[in-house]
C-alpha positions, 0 to 999 in steps of 0.5 A: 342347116349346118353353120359355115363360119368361113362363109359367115366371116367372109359375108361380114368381110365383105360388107365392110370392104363395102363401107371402106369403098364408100369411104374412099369414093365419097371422102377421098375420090379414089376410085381406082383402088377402091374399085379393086379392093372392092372387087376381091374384097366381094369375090371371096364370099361369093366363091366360098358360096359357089364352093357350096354346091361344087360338083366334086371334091377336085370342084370345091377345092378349086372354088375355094382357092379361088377365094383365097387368091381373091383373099391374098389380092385383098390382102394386097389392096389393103396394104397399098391403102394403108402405105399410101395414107389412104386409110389409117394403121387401125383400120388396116389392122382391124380390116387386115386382121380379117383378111388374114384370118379368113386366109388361114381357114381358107387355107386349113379347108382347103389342105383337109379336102385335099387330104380327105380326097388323097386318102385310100377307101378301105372297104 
């Protein structure tokens, strides 16, 4: 099986927005926000998953920018944690700095299937 490593960042990802969240509920009772970084933190991953088995390029494409706006709300979350002193400066940069990278190969793939399904067959 070929390695994805956008799907592999994005299952490590996830698992630890999944410890931050129970960091949030069980030491700072917040479970608003936890429940949504919880929620687009997870998502990413999962529609990269689903992206596997697209039906068609124009499908994948769209999976996967779904995991990217579940990314740039992630994103979001993570800001407001931070700003409101809910998580302190290095777990933001560490956890943010793999938000963002995962965004970037979210991104790259995405601009490449595009530009792979606008290119001319040459028979």
């Amino acid at each position: 099986m070929k390695q994805n490593v956008v799907y592999d960042k994005s299952k490590e990802f996830a698992l630890r927005i999944i410890k931050m969240c129970d960091y949030l509920m069980n030491e700072r009772k917040d479970y608003i926000m936890s429940n949504q970084i919880f929620r687009s933190g997870t998502s990413i991953g999962a529609n990269i998953a689903e992206s596997q088995n697209a039906q068609s390029g124009a499908d994948f494409i769209h999976k996967m920018s779904i995991a990217l706006k579940e990314a740039d709300e992630t994103g979001y979350w993570l800001e407001l944690l931070y700003r409101s002193g809910r998580i302190d400066e290095p777990s933001y940069n560490s956890v943010n700095s793999d938000c963002v990278t995962i965004r970037k190969m979210l991104t790259t793939i995405i601009k490449k299937r595009k530009e792979s399904l606008e290119m001319p067959n040459i028979a």
